[in-house]
C-alpha positions as a printed Julia matrix, in Angstrom:
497×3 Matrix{Float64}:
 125.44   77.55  -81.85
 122.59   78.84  -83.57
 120.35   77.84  -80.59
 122.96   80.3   -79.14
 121.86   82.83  -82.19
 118.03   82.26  -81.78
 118.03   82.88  -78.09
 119.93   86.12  -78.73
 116.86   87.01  -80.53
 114.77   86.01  -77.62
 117.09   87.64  -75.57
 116.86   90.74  -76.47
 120.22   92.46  -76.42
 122.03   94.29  -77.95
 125.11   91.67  -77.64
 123.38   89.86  -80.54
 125.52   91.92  -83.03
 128.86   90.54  -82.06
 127.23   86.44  -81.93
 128.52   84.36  -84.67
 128.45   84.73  -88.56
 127.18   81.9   -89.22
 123.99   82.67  -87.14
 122.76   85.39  -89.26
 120.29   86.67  -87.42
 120.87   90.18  -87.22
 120.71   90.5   -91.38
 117.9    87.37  -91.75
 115.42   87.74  -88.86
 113.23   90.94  -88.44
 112.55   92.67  -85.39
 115.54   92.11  -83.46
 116.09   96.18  -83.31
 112.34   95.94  -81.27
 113.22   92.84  -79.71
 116.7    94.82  -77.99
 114.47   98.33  -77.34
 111.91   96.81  -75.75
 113.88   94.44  -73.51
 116.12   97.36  -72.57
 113.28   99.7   -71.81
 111.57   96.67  -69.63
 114.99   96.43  -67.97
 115.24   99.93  -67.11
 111.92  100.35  -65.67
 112.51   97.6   -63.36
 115.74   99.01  -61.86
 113.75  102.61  -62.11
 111.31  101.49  -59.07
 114.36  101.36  -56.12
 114.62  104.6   -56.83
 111.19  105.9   -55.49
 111.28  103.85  -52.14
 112.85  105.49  -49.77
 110.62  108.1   -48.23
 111.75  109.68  -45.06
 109.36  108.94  -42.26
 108.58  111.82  -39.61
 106.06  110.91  -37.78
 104.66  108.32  -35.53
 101.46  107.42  -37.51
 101.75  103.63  -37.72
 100.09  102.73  -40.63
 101.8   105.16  -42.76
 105.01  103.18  -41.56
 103.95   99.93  -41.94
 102.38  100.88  -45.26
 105.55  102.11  -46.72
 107.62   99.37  -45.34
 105.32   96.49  -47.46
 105.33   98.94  -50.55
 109.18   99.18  -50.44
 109.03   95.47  -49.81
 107.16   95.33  -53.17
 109.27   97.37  -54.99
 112.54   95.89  -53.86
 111.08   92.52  -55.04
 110.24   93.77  -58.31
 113.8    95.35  -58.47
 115.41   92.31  -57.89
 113.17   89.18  -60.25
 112.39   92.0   -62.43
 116.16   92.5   -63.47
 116.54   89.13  -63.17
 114.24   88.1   -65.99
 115.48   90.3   -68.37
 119.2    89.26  -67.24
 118.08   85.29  -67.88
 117.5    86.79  -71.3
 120.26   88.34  -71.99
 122.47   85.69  -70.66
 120.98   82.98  -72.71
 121.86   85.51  -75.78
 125.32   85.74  -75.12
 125.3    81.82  -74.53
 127.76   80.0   -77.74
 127.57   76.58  -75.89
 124.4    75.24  -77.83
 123.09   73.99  -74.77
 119.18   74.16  -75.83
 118.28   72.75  -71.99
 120.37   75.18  -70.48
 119.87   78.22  -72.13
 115.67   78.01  -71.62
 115.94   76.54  -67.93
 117.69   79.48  -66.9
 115.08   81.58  -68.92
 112.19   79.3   -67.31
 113.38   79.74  -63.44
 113.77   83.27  -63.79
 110.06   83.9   -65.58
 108.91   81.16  -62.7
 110.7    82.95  -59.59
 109.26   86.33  -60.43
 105.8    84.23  -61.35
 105.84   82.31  -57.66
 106.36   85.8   -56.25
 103.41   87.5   -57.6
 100.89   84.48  -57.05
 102.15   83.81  -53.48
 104.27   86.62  -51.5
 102.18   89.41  -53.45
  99.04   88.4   -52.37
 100.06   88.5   -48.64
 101.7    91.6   -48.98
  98.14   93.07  -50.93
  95.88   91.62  -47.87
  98.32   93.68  -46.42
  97.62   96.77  -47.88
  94.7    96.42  -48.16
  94.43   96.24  -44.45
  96.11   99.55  -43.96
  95.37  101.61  -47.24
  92.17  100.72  -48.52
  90.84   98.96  -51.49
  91.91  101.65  -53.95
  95.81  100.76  -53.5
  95.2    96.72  -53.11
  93.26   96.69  -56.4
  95.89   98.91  -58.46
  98.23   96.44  -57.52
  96.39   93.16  -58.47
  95.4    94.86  -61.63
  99.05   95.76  -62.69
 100.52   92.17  -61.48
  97.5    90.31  -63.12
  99.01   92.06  -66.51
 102.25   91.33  -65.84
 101.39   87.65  -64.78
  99.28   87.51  -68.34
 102.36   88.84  -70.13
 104.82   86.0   -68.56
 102.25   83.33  -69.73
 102.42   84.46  -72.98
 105.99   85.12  -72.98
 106.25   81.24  -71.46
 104.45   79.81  -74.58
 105.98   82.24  -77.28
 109.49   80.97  -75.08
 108.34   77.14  -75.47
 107.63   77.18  -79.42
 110.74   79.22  -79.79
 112.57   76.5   -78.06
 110.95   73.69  -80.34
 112.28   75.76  -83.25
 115.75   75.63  -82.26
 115.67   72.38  -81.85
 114.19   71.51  -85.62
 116.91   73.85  -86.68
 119.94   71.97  -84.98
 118.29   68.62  -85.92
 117.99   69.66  -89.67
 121.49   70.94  -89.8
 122.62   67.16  -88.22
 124.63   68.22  -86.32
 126.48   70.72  -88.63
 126.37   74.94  -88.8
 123.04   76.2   -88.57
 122.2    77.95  -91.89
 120.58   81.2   -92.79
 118.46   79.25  -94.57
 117.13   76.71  -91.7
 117.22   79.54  -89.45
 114.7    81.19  -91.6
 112.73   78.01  -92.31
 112.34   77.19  -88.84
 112.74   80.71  -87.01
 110.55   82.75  -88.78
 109.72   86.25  -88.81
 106.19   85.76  -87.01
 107.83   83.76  -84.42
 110.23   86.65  -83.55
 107.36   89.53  -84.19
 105.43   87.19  -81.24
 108.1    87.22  -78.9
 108.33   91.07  -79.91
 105.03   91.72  -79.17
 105.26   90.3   -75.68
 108.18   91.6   -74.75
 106.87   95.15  -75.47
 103.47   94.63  -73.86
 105.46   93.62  -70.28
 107.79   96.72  -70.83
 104.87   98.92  -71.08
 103.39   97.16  -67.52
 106.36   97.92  -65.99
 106.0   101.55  -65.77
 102.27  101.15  -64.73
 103.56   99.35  -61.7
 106.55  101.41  -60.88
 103.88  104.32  -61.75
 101.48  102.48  -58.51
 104.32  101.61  -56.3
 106.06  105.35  -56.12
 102.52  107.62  -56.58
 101.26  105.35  -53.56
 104.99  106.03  -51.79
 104.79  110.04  -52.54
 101.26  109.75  -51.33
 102.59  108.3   -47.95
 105.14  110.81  -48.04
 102.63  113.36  -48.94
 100.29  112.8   -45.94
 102.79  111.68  -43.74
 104.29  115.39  -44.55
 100.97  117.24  -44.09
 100.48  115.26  -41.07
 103.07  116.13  -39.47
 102.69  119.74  -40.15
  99.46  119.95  -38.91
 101.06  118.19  -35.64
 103.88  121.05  -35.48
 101.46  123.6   -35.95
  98.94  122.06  -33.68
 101.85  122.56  -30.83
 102.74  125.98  -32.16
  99.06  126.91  -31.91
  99.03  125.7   -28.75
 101.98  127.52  -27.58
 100.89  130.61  -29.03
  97.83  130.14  -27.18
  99.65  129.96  -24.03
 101.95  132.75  -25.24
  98.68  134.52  -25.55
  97.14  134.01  -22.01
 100.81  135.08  -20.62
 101.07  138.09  -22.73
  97.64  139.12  -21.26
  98.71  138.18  -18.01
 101.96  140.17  -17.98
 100.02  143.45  -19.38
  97.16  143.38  -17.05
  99.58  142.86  -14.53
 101.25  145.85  -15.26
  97.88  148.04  -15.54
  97.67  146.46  -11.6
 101.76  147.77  -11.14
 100.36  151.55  -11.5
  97.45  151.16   -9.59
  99.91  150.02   -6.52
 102.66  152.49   -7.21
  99.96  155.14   -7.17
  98.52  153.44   -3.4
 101.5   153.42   -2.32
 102.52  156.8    -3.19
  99.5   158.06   -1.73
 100.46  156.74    1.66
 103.41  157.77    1.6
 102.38  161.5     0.39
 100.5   162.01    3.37
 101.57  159.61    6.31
 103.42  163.13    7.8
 100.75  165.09    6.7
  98.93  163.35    9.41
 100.94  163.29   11.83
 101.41  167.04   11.74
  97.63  167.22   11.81
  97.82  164.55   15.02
 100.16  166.92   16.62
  97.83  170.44   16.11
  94.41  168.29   17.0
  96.57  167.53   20.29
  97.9   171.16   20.85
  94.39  173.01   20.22
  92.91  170.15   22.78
  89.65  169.55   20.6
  88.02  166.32   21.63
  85.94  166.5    18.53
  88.69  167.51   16.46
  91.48  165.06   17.98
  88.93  162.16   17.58
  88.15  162.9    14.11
  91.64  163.33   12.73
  92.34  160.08   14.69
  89.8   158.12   12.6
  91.33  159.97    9.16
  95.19  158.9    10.31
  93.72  155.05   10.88
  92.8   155.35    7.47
  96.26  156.58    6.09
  97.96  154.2     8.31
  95.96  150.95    8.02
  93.22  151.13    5.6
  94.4   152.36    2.72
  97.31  149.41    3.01
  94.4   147.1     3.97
  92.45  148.12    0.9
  95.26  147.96   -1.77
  95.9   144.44    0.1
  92.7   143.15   -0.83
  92.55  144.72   -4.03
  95.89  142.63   -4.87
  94.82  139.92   -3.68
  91.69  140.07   -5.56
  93.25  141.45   -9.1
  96.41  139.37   -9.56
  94.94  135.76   -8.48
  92.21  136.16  -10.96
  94.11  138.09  -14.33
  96.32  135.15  -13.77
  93.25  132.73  -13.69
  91.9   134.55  -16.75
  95.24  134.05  -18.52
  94.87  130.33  -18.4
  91.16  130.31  -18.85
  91.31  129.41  -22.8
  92.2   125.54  -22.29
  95.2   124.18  -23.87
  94.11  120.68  -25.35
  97.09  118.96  -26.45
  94.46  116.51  -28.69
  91.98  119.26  -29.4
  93.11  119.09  -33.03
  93.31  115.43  -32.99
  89.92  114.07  -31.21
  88.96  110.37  -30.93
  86.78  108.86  -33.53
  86.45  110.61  -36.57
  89.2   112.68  -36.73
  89.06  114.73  -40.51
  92.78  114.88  -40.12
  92.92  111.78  -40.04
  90.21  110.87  -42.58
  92.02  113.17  -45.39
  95.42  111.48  -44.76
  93.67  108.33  -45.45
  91.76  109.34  -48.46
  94.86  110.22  -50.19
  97.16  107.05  -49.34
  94.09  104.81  -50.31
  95.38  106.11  -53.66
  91.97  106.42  -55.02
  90.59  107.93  -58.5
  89.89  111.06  -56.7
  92.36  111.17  -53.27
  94.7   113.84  -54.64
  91.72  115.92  -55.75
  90.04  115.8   -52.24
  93.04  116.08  -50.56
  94.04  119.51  -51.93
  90.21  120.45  -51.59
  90.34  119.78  -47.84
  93.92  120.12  -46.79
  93.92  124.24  -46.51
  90.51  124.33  -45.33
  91.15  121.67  -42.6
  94.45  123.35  -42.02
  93.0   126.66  -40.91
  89.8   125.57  -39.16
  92.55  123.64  -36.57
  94.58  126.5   -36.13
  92.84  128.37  -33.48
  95.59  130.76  -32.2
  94.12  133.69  -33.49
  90.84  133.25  -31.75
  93.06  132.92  -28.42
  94.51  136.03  -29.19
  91.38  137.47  -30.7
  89.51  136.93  -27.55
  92.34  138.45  -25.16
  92.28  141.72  -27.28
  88.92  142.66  -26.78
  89.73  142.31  -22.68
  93.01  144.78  -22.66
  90.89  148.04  -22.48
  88.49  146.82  -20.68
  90.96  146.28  -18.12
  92.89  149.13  -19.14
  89.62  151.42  -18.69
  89.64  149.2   -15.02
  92.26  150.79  -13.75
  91.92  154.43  -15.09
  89.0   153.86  -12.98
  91.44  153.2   -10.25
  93.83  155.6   -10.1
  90.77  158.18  -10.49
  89.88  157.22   -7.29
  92.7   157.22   -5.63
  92.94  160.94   -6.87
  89.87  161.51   -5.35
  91.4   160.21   -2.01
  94.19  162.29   -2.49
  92.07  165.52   -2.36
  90.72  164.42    0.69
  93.92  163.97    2.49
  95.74  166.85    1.7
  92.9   169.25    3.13
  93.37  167.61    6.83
  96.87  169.43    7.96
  95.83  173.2     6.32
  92.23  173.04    7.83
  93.28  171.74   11.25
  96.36  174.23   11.3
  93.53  177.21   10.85
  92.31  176.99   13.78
  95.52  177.67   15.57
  94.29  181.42   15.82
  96.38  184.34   17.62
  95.83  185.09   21.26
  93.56  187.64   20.92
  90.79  185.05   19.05
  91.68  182.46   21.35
  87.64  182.39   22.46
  87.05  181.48   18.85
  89.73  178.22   18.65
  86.75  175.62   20.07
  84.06  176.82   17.96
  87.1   176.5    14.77
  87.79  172.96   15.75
  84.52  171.8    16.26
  83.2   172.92   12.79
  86.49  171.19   10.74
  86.16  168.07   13.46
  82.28  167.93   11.48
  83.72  168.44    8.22
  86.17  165.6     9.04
  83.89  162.6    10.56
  82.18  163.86    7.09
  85.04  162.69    5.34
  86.14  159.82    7.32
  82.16  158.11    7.07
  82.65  157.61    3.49
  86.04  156.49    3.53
  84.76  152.67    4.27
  82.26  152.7     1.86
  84.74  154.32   -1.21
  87.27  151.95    0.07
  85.2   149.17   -0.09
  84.12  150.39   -3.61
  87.48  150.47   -5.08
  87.98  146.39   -4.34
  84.19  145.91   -5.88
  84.84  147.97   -9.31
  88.04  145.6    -9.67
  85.89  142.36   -8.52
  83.15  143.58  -10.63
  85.13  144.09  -14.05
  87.31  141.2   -13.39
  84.28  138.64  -13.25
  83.06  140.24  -16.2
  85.92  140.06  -18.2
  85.77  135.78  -17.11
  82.59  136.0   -18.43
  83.23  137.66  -21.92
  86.17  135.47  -22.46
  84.47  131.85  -21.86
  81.85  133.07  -24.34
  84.11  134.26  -27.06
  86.1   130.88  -26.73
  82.99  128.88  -26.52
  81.24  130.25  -29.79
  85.09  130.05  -31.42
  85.19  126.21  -30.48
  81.84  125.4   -31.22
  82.76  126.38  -35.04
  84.98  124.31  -35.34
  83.46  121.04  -33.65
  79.89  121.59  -36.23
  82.51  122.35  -38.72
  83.8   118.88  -37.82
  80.93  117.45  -38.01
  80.0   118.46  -41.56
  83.75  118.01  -42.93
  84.25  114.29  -42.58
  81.46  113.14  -44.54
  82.25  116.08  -47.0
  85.6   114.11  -47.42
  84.37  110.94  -48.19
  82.0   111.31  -50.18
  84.23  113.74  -52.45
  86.89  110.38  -51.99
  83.77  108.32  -53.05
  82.51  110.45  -55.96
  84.89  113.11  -56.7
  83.95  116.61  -57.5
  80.37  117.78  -56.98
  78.21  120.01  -58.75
């Protein structure tokens, strides 16, 4: 029974108060009080680590996954022999049988199971880690376990002489009640401050580990987090891009709308104009004159159509080409090799002395130099009154047109003179039928103008756009260059001068 008492000592629990009388221990033997804190504490911290391993996975980067997956794996192990160590303790202290064998075997296969798991399964899991992670994480992990496994020696030998004391107790008392006396002859107060001492050194590892095991799984989180971030806003960017080239395509598309509507109206304007000139050029019987407002109706009827044909088909193919002309790369902010997105995610889940310090160095920076949706839109701007400016252009010419053909029914009705001039209606025609083929010889060439000016400004505006993209990109890909050994050598070294 006082084997029962002693290994409530070693136990460590606060059920020693209620063991027997005749044990003694709580009024004879010194440091149970630290013996009971420290065993609790250890026991806490263990059960403290299942709480930090569940990190909700977003995206698809593998080795995140995997990485948290072996860490939880790690930390549910630890939850469970951890526990059960300190349990095997506190079992043995509420143990009355006096079964010496019993009560340390059941201390022994506890302290061996969680001793098999860290020289055996551990060092799988570490290789690992180390695999995925890095060396920073791997070695963090051997260090704290290498404590811990130091601590359990100790703890085994401290276990083993307490044992042997025990035993010299229940011998001396042959087989009668354990005395205070023999319990402090044989159980003495260095023997207890020993098992003391060990027990608080392996409570204090614990939180070191449970410290590794969740900073290493908020790290995962972390990156995984900022990861996927810069994925979503990769794919907003790239929308917004697109949003960008459409937005320009559905302006300059309108700028076109007035330039057609004010075509159009033209034709329409003076289509009877003409014909009412047709008719008078046929009544005064003017060769000259009937010939020449012949050639001006062809160009209300046909040309004008023909032109604003070949403008459209010019403008509207080629705004929409422009509006697609910044390229959407669905991996520009992810490229092969050495992506820095990639590179900071794994500086911080290596867990290294200075990952959290370069992350947050690099994170913002790296964030804005991928998000290139302003330059898309930046770019477009600078094209909108250039275009704009394209088709005031426009329109002043087909004003210009318009003057032109709303002189040709008032001159040609002129010469439809009274009776008494009728000597004077040849000479009339044949002077506006001069003024007309005036007219009607530039028509091809200020027809044929008004399709170049839009051809013109339209391959200039291609022009201006694949340069401004071009200088935008190539900041960012010698800003890549320069950023990834920035990041690890701030991993490597930490803060520069």
């Amino acid at each position: 029974m006082y084997a029962l008492a002693v290994s409530v000592a070693l136990a460590c629990i606060l059920q020693v108060a209620h063991s027997s009388p005749d044990f003694g221990i709580q009024g004879t033997i010194s440091g149970v009080a630290k013996i009971n804190e420290r065993a609790v504490l250890a026991k806490e911290h263990f059960l403290r680590v299942d709480d930090y391993i569940i990190p909700t996975q977003k995206s698809d980067i593998s080795k995140l996954r995997d990485a948290a997956v072996i860490l939880q794996a790690i930390g549910l192990q630890v939850n469970t022999l951890g526990p059960a160590l300190i349990d095997a303790l506190t079992t043995a202290s509420d143990d009355d049988s006096g079964n010496i064998e019993a009560t340390f075997s059941l201390i022994s296969m506890a302290r061996i199971t969680f001793e098999d798991y860290i020289n055996i399964v551990l060092q799988e899991q570490i290789q690992n880690l180390e695999t995925l992670l890095g060396i920073h994480v791997r070695d963090q992990l051997i260090d704290d376990f290498y404590h811990i496994a130091n601590r359990l020696t100790a703890l085994d030998a401290t276990l083993a002489l307490l044992q042997g004391a025990v035993q010299n107790a229940h011998n001396a008392a042959n087989g009668g009640p354990v005395s205070d006396a023999l319990v402090r002859q044989f159980v003495d107060a260095d023997l207890i401050a020993q098992l003391t001492r060990h027990l608080t050194m392996l409570a204090y590892r614990i939180p070191v580990l449970t410290y590794t095991i969740t900073s290493s799984l908020e790290n995962i989180q972390q990156a995984d987090e900022y990861y996927y971030g810069l994925r979503q806003d990769s794919d907003r960017v790239l929308d917004e891009i697109d949003a960008s080239g459409r937005d320009f395509n559905d302006k300059t598309v309108a700028y076109s709308t007035v330039v057609e509507q004010s075509m159009n109206q033209l034709i329409t304007d003076y289509t009877e104009e003409l014909v009412l000139a047709t008719a008078t050029a046929t009544e005064l019987n003017v060769a000259g004159l009937t010939t020449a407002i012949s050639g001006l109706k062809a160009v209300q009827d046909t040309k004008l159509a023909a032109t604003l044909k070949a403008y459209k088909d010019l403008y509207l193919p080629r705004v929409l080409e422009l509006s697609k002309l910044l390229p959407i790369e669905s991996n520009f902010s992810f490229l092969a090799g050495e992506n820095p997105a990639a590179v900071l995610v794994g500086v911080l889940i290596a867990n290294g002395p200075f990952s959290r310090y370069c992350f947050w160095k690099y994170a913002s920076l790296l964030h804005n130099i991928l998000l290139t949706s302003n330059f898309a839109s930046e770019c477009y701007d600078r094209e909108y009154n250039r275009l704009q400016a394209l088709q005031q252009a426009l329109l002043l010419q087909i004003e210009m047109i318009s003057f032109n053909q709303e002189i040709i029914n008032p001159y040609s009705s002129v010469c439809l003179l009274p009776a008494s001039a009728s000597q004077r209606i040849t000479q009339c025609a044949t002077e506006i039928a001069a003024y007309f083929n005036v007219i009607a010889t530039e028509y091809d060439a200020k027809l044929s103008a008004f399709v170049k000016l839009a051809e013109i400004e339209l391959n200039a505006s291609k022009e201006r756009l694949s340069v401004c993209w071009s200088s935008k990109v190539q900041q960012i890909l010698v800003k890549y260059k320069t950023i990834v050994p920035e990041i690890t050598t701030c991993a490597a070294t930490g803060p520069q001068v």
